[in-house]
N, C-alpha and C positions, 0 to 999 in steps of 0.2 A: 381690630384697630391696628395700624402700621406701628411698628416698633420706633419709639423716642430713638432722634436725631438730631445732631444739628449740626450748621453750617455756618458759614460765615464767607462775603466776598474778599479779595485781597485787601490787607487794611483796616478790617475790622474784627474786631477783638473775638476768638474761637471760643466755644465754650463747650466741655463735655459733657455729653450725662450718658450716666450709667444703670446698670440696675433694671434695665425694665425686661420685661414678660416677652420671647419668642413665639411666635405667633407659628402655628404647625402650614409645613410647607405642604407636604404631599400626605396629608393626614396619618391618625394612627399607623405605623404598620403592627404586624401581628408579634404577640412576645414569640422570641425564639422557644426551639424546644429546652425542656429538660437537660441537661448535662449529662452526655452516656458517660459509664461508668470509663473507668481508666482500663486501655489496653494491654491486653495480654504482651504483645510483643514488647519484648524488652531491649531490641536493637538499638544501638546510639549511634550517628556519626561521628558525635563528642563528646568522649570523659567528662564530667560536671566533678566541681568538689562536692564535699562534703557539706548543707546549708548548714547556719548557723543556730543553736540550740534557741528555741523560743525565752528561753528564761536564764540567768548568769549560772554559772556552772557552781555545783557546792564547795564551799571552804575555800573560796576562792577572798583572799581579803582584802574588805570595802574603801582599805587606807592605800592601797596598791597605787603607784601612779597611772593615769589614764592613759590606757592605749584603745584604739579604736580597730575593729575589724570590718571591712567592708565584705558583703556576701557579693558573692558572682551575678545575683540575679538586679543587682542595681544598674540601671541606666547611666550613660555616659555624662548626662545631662547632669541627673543627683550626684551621680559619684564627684563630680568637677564639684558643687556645692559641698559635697562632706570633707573633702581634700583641703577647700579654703577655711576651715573652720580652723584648722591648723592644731589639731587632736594629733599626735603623734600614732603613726599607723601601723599595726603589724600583720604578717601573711596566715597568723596563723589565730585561728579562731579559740585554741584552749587558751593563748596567753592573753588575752583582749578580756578588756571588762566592761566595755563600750561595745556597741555592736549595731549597724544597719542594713538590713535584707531583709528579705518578704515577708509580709504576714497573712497568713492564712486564718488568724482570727480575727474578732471584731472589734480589737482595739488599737484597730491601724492608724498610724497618722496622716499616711500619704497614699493620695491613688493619682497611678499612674496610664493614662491612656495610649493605646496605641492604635493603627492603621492598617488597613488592609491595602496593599498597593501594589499597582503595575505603570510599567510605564506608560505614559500617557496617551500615544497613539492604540489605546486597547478598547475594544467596543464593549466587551463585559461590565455591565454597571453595578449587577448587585451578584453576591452568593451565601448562601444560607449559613447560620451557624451547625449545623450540622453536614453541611456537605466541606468547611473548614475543620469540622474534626474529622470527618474520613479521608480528606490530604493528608494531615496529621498522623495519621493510621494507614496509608497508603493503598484506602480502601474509594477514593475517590473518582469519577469517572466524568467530569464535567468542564466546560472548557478550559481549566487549567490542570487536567487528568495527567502524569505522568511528570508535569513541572513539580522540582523543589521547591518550597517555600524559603526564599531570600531570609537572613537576617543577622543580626550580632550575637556575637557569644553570650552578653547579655538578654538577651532577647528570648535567647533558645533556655537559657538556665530560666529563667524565671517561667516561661509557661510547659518546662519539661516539670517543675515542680508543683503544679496545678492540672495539669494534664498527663501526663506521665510522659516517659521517653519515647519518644518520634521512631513512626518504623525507618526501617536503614533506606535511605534516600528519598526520605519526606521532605528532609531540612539542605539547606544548603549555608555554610558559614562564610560571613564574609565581613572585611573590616565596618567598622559602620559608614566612614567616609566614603567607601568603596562600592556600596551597594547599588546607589544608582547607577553611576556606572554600568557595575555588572548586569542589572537589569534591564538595561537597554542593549548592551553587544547580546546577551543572548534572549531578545523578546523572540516568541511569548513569552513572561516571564511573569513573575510577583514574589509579595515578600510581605515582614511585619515590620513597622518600622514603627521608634514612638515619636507621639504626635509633633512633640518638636524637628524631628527630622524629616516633615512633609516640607515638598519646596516644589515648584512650578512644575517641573519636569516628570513627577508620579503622576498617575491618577488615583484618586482614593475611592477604593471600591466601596461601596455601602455593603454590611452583613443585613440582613433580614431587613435592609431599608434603614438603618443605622446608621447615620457617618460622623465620623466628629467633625466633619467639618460644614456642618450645617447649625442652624440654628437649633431646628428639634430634633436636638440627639438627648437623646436618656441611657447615661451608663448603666442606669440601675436593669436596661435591655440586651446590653452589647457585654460581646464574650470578653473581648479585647480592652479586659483591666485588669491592672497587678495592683496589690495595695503591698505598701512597704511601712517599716517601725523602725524606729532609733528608742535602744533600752539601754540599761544598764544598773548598775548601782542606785541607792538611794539618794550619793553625791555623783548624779549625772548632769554635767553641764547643761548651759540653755546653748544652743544650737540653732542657727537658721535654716528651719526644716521649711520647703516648702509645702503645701497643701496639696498641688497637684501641677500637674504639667500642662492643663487647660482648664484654661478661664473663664467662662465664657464670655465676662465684663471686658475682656480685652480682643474679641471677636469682631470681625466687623466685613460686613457683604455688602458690594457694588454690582450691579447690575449694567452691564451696556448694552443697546438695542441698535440696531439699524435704522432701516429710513423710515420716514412717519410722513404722509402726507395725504392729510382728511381733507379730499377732494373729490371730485369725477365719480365712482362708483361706487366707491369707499363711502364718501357723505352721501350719497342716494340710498345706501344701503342702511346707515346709521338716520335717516330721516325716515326711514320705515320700520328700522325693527328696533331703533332706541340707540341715545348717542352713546352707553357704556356698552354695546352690543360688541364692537370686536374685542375689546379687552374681558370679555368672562369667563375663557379657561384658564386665561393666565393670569388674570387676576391676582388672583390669593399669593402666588407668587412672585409678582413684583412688590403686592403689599408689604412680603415676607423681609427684602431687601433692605439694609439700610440706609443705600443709595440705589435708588431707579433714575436712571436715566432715562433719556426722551431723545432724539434728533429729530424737530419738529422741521422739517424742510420750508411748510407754507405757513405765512404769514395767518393771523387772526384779523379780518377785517371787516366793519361791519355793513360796507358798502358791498359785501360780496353775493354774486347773484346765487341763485339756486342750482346746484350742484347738476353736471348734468354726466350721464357715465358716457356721453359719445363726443364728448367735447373734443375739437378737431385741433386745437393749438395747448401746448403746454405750458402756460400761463395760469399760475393757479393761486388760489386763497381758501382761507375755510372761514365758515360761520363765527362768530365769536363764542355762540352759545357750546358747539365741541368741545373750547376749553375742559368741560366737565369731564368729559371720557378721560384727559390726564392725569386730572384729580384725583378721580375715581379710582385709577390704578394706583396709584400713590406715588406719583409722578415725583420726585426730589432735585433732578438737575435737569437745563431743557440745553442741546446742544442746537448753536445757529449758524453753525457754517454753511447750512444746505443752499441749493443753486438756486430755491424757488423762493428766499425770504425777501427779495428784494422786486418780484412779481409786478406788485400792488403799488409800486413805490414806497417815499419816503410816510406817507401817512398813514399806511399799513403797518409799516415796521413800527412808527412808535406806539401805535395803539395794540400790537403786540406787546412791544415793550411792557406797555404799561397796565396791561390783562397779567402779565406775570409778576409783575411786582405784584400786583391786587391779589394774588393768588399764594406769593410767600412761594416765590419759582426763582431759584438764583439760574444764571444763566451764562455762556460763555461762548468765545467763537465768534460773537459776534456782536455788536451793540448799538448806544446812541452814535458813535463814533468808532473811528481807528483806536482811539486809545483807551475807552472803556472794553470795546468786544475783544481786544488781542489779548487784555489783563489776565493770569494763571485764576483761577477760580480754587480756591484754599478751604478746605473741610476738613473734620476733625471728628471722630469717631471710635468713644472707647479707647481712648489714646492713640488712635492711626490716622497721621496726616497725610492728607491726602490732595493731591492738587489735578486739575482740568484741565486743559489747555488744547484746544483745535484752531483750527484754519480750513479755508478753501482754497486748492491749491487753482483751480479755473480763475486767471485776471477775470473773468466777461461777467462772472457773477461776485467774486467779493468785491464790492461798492463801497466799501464801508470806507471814510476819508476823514478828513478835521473837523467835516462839518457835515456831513453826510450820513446818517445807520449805515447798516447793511452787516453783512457776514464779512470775516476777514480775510486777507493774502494770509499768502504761508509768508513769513518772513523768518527763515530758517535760522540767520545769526540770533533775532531774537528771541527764536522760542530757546532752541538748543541753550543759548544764557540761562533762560527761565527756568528748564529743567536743572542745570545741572546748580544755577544758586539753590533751588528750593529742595532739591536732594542731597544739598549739603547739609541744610539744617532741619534735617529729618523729614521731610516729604516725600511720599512716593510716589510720582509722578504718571496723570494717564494722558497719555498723548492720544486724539483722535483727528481723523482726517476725513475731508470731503473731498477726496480723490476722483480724476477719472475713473469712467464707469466700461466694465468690460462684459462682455455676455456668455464668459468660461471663466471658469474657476482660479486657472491659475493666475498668480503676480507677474506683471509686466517687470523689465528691468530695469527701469526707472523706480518705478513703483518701490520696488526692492530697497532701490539707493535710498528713497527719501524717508522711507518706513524705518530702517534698519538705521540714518543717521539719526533720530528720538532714543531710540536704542541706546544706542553709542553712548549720547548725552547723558544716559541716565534714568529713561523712563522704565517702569517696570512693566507699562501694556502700553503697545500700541494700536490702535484700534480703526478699522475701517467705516467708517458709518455710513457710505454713500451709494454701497455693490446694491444692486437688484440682485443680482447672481451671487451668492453667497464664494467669498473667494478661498483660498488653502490659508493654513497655520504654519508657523514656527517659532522656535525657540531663540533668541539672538543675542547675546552680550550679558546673559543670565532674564532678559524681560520675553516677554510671552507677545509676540506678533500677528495679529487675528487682519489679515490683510483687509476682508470683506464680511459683513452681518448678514448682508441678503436685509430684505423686507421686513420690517413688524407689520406696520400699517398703513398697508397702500394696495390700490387694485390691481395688479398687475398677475393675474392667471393665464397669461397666455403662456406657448410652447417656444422654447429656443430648439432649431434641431430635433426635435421630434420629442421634446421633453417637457415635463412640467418644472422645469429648472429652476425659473423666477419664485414659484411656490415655496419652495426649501430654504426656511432660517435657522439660523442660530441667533438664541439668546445666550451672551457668556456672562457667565456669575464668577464673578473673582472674589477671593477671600484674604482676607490679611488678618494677623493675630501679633498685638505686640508691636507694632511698628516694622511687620515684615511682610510681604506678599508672599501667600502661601501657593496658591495658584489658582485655577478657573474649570470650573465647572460646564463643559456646553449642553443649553439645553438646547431643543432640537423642533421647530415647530415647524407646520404645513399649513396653507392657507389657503380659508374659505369663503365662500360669500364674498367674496371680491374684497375681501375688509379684514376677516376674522381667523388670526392666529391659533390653531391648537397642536398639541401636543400629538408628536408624530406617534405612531404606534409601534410598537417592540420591532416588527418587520421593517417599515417604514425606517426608525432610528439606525438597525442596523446595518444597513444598506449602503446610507446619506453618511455616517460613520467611516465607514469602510472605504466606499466611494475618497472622501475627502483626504483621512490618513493616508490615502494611498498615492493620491494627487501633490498631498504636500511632504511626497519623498518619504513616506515611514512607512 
């Protein structure tokens, strides 16, 4: 069953819920191995101090005024929380009789999570928890053989104390602000970083199929925790100790897809082998999302004739009964800017319309009118707001008027307002577009300007929904720029230039925790049966990968 969600259109009252069950994305993977024993070498490339005794030092006495000592292996994150407590603080662990750093037993109060990461243009998606300890041991030969491991002083003090000291130039130290950075001037590159310091521009490698930044993650699986303790006397103040540095209640997944248009060979194909037939490898994985998005291009109409795959004119509509293949993925947003909603005329669009209302489909981009379809579409999840906002930038197809449906213009003053009011008061805004269509990957320079002004405004993604040809990436103004999807759901298997080009999508999974975009996940799908998306294979992925980082200048 999809993970509880909810939504709300602009103007009507948000409501949260929390608390429910992760639904497993890419099923079990395997527990890691065993923990090898700690390395002989005893090389460091950094002095550590001294940690702090597990228990108050004797004859030390319990009437003393409080001083607090902070251990080296605390995160910048906790240490910034222990600092406002406003315990007066000293350098030196014998005179302290307050104390917080690691613990190594089971009466930790706090566990802290961290990351495995590289910069973002890296095709490596997963690596073992045992091939992370022989980097560690500089016993490691696998595509990041001979790279230091990126991280902060903290970082290194705390799993040199659980794992022993790093052979000599396993580790590379660097401030924590600094990291990404450094990890992009010199990619190939990675690092540890904690969870709170994931941001758009990494990518988070999964351990043994582990990541935090998914739904089914299990620490009780994953190497990459430290647990920490605040002790002291029997008169030890109360202190705002967090629990952990992820929540999973404060977690929250958007999914955006490309073009979707159940027509021509696509519905011939779905009238024979079953209308949920293209969505069933990926299924379980937009279920998993707690926003799937949709850009349905063609209208639901029930005047529509029988699909045919040689249809000679691009004029198109779908059955009304397809609705269910939406559903069935766990369809939550339908985007309408597409060039084909407006096909069928004005009687098609409202009886679309009103298939999705029946349906509990909020929707955006495009509507009964100009001034319902260009409205921001406002949602709310696990405390992360989140707002929608598209257009079609083609006059010929957004129709939409005072009195007229249809999808809408781009009307740039207005959205740019739109983003940047509803990013003031905490929204984080995804801008999409139904752009000209190009039959090569790269961004036109137009394209560029119009993309990159959402940016500007405020948006944290902007997003292409219109490419057949899946287009390049970038980074821009701190937001994450995905110019072109390519295909989800549509027939188009033919060759550009001698390629199956059209074939090749991406799904991107974006992640936000806390009211912050963390970044995006690409998944990577190939298309069959004229209709049906699946998941490219390790060759395949890294090819399409490589290919693209490499087109979009990284």
């Amino acid at each position: 069953m999809k993970r509880l969600r909810c939504f709300a259109l602009a103007g009507i009252l948000l409501v949260m819920i929390v608390g429910c069950q992760p639904v497993v994305l890419w099923g079990e993977p395997p527990l890691p191995p065993a923990p090898a024993p700690k390395p002989t070498n005893t090389a460091s490339p950094t002095a550590l101090p001294t940690l702090a005794p597990v228990a108050l030092p004797t004859g030390k006495p319990t009437n003393a005024p409080s001083l607090l000592w902070i251990g080296p292996t605390i995160p910048p994150l906790l240490r910034e929380r222990a600092l406002a407590w406003g315990i007066p603080i000293t350098e030196s662990s014998n005179d302290a009789n307050l104390y917080l750093n690691l613990s190594q037993e089971d009466d930790f109060q706090v566990t802290w999570i961290y990351a495995l990461v590289a910069p973002f243009p890296t095709v490596t998606d997963d690596v073992s928890a045992s091939d992370l300890k022989s980097a560690w041991n500089a016993t490691y030969s696998g595509p990041f053989s001979g790279l230091p491991l990126l991280m902060d002083e903290s970082t290194l003090a705390a799993f040199t104390a659980i794992w022993g000291k790093p052979a000599a130039g396993a580790v590379k130290v660097e401030p924590a602000g600094k990291i990404t950075d450094t990890a992009w001037a010199e990619k190939p590159s990675w690092g540890i970083v904690p969870f709170e310091a994931i941001e758009p521009r990494w990518k988070v490698l999964s351990i043994d199929g582990q990541s935090p930044i998914r739904r089914n993650f299990k620490a009780e699986s994953y190497p990459l925790v430290v647990h920490f303790r605040f002790f002291g006397s029997s008169e030890t103040p109360q202190v705002d100790l967090p629990a952990t540095n992820r929540d999973p209640s404060k977690l929250a997944t958007v999914i955006l897809t490309g073009v979707t248009a159940l027509t021509r060979a696509t519905a011939a194909t779905m009238d024979v082998k079953g209308i949920t037939f293209p969505g069933k490898d990926i299924r379980e994985m937009m279920l998993e999302a707690d926003i799937a998005h949709i850009n349905n291009e063609v209208p639901f109409y029930g005047g529509c004739p029988d699909p045919d795959p040689n249809q000679p004119n691009e004029v198109f509509c779908s059955a009304t009964r397809y609705i269910q293949l939406l559903t069935d993925i766990g369809t939550d947003v339908v985007e309408l800017s597409g060039d084909h909603f407006a096909d069928y005329g004005s009687k098609a669009m409202m009886e679309t319309l009103q298939i999705y209302k029946e349906n509990n489909l909020p929707y955006y981009g495009g509507g009964t009118n100009l001034e319902e379809g260009r409205k921001p579409l406002l949602m709310e999840v696990n405390g992360n707001k989140l707002m929608f906002i598209g257009c079609n930038i083609k006059d010929v197809y957004s129709t939409a008027t005072d009195t007229v449906p249809g999808s809408v213009p781009c009307d740039f003053p207005y959205i740019t307002g739109q983003i940047k009011i509803h990013r003031a008061e905490g929204y984080l805004p995804i801008s999409t577009f139904q752009y000209h269509e190009f039959d090569s990957p790269e961004a036109r320079p137009q394209q560029e300007i119009d993309f990159r002004t959402m940016a500007e405004a405020g948006a944290v993604i902007v997003s292409g929904s219109q490419a057949h040809v899946a287009q390049v990436m970038e980074f821009h103004n701190g937001a994450f720029i995905h110019y072109g999807l390519g295909n989800l759901f549509f027939d188009q298997m033919q060759t550009v230039g001698g390629t199956k080009i059209k074939r090749r999508g991406f799904i991107d999974r974006h992640v936000f925790y806390d009211g912050r975009y963390l970044g995006v996940e690409l998944i990577t799908t190939y298309l069959e049966d004229f209709s049906r998306p699946r998941y490219m294979t390790p060759e395949e992925r890294g090819s399409f990968l490589s290919d693209y980082f490499g087109k979009s200048g990284w």
